[in-house]
C-alpha positions as CSV (number, residue, x, y, z in Angstrom):
1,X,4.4,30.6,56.7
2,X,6.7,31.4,59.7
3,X,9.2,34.3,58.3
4,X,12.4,32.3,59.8
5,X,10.7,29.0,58.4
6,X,10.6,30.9,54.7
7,X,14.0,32.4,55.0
8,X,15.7,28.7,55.4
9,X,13.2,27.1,52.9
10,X,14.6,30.1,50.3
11,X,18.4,29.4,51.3
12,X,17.5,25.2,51.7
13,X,16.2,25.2,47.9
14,X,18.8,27.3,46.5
15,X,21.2,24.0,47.4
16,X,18.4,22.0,46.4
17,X,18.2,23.6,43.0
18,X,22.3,23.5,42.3
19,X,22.1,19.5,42.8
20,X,19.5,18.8,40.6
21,X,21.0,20.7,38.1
22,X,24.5,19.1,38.5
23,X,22.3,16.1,38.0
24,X,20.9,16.7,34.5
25,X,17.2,17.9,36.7
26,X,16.3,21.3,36.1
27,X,14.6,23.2,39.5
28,X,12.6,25.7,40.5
29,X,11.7,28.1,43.6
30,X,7.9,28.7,44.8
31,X,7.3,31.2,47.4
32,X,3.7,29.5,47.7
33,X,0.8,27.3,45.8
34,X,-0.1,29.8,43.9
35,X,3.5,30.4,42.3
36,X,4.0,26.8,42.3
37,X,1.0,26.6,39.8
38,X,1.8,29.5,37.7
39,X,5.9,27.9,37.0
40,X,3.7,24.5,36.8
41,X,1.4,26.1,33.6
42,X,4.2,27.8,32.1
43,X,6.4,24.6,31.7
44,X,3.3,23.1,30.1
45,X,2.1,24.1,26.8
46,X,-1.4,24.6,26.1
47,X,-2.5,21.3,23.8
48,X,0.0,18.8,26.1
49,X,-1.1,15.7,27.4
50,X,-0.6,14.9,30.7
51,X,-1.7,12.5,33.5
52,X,-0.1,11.5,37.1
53,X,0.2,8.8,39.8
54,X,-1.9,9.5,43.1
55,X,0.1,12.5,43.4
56,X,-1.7,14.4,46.2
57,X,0.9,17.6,46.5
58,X,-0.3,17.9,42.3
59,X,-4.0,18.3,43.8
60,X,-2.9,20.5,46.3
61,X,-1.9,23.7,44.5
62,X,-4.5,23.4,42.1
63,X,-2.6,22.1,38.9
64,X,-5.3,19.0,38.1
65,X,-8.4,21.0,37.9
66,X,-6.4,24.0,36.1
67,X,-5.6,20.9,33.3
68,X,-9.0,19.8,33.6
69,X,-10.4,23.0,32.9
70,X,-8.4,24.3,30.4
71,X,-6.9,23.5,27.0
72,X,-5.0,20.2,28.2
73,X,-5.4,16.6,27.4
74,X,-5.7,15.5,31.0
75,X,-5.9,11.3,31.5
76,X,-7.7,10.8,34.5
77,X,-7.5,7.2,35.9
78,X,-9.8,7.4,38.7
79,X,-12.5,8.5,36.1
80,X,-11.6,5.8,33.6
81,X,-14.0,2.6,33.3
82,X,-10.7,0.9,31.9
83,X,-7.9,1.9,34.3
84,X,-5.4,-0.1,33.0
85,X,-5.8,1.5,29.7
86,X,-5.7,4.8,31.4
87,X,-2.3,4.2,32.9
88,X,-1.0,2.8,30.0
89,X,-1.3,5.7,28.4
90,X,0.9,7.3,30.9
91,X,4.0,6.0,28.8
92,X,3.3,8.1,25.9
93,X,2.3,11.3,27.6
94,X,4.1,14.7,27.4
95,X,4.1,15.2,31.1
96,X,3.7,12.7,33.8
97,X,2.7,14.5,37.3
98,X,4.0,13.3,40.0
99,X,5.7,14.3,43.4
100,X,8.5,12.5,45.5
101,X,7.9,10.1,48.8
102,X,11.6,12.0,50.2
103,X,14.3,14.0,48.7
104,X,17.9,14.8,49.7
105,X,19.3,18.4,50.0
106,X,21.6,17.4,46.7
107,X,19.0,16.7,44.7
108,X,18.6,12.8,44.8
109,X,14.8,11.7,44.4
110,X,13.4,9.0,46.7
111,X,10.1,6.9,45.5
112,X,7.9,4.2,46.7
113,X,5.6,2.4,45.0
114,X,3.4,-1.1,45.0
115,X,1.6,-1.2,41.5
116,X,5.0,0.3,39.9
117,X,2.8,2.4,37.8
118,X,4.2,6.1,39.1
119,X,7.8,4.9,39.5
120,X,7.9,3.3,36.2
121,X,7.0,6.2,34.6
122,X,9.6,8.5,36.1
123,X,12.2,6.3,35.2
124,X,10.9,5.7,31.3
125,X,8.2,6.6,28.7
126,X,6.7,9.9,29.3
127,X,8.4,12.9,27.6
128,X,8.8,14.9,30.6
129,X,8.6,14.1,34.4
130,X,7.2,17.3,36.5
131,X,7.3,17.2,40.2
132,X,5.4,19.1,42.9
133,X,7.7,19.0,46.1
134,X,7.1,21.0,49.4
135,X,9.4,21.8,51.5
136,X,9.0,19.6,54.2
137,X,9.7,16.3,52.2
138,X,13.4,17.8,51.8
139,X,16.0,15.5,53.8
140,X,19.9,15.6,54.7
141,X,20.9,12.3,52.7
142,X,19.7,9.4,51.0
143,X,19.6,7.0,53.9
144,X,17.1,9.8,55.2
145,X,15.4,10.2,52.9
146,X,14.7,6.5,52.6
147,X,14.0,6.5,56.0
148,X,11.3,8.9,55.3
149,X,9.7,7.2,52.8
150,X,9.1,4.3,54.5
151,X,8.4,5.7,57.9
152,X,6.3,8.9,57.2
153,X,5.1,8.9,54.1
154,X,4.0,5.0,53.4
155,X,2.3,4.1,56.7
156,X,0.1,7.6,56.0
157,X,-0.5,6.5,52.4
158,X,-1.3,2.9,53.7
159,X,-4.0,4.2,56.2
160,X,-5.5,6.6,53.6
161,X,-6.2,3.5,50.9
162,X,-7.5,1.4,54.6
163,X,-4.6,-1.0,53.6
164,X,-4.2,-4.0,56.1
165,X,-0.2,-3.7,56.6
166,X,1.3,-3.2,60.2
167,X,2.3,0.5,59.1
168,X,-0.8,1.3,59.0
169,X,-1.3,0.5,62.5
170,X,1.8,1.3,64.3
171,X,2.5,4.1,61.8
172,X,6.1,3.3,60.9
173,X,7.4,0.5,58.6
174,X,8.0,-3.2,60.0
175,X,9.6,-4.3,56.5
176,X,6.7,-6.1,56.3
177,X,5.7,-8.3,53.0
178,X,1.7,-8.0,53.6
179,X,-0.2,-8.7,51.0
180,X,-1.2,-5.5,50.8
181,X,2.0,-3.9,51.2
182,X,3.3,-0.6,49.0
183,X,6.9,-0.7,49.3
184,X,7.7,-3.2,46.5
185,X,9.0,-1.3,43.8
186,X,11.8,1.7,44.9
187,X,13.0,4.0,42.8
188,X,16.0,6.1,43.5
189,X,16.6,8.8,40.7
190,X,20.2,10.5,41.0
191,X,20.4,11.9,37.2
192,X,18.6,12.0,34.5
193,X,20.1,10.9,31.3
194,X,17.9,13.2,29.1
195,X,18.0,16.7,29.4
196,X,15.1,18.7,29.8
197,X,13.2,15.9,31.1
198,X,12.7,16.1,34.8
199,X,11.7,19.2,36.1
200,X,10.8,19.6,40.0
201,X,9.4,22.5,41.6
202,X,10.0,22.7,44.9
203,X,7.0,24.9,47.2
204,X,7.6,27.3,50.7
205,X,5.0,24.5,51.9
206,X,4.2,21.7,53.8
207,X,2.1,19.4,51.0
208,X,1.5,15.9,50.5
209,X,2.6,13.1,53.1
């Protein structure tokens, strides 16, 4: 990445990191995917359960196959015959995996969902909550970071499950109520209750949507 790009993504997360811990959130600094993965294993003891929503930043510095592959109880939906079950179990996991739709410089955390299934389980049920952020889903405010949720990151979400809502062919939000619309359930997380629960990494990177 661009040496002036890192340099303000370094300084950017520093105030990034200070609001999530004066919200009861512990962060943490990547330089790239491959430190982002390392903090990711270290928070996560060998023999944990975990699972995750349709989290594609997780995917995207390798954390799913390294739980696959090693000594993890990894709950994969998408390879369940009973998905229900499968997120179900979510609930009672020790870490949910998950990453945000937007998030503001201090440390608020903006999510969108339709099922309700991934925001659910950040707000309640799984031991711990560990987020994957890059960079470039960090935002001045909450009223920006909503607006980046629904204008950035659900019309491209929308077009990648071929959804029939008119984000998905104009590519931002209309406030629409499609039947096939994902912004029904959001979540806005501005401090945790539990300590030690919600852990985000943030990444020098541009991932997810």
């Amino acid at each position: 990445m661009n040496k002036m790009i890192t340099q303000r993504n370094e300084l950017l997360a520093k105030e990034v990191i200070k609001g999530l811990e004066s919200r009861n959130m512990k962060g943490y600094y990547a330089a790239d995917r491959e430190e982002a993965l390392k903090i990711a294993l270290d928070l996560i003891p060998e023999g944990s359960s975990a699972t995750m929503g349709g989290a594609v930043s997780v995917r995207e510095i390798g954390l799913v196959q390294a739980l696959m592959d090693g000594n993890y109880e990894f709950i994969d939906r998408d390879a369940a015959e009973d998905k229900r079950a499968a997120m179900l179990k979510a609930y009672d996991v020790d870490f949910f995996l998950s990453s945000v739709n937007a998030m503001t410089e201090d440390g608020v955390l903006i999510n969108i969902d339709g099922n309700a299934n991934r925001v659910s389980a950040i707000a309640h049920g799984p031991k711990k909550v560990l987020f994957i952020v890059g960079m470039n889903k960090i935002c001045k405010d909450v009223d920006s970071a909503m607006k980046r949720a629904r204008n950035v990151a659900a019309p491209i979400n929308a077009q990648r499950f071929g959804l029939q809502t008119p984000c998905s062919k104009t590519g931002s939000c209309m406030n629409c109520k499609s039947p096939d619309t994902i912004c029904c359930q959001f979540l806005i997380t501005r401090y945790s209750r539990h300590a030690d629960r919600i852990h985000v990494i943030l990444v020098n990177d541009n991932l997810g949507f």
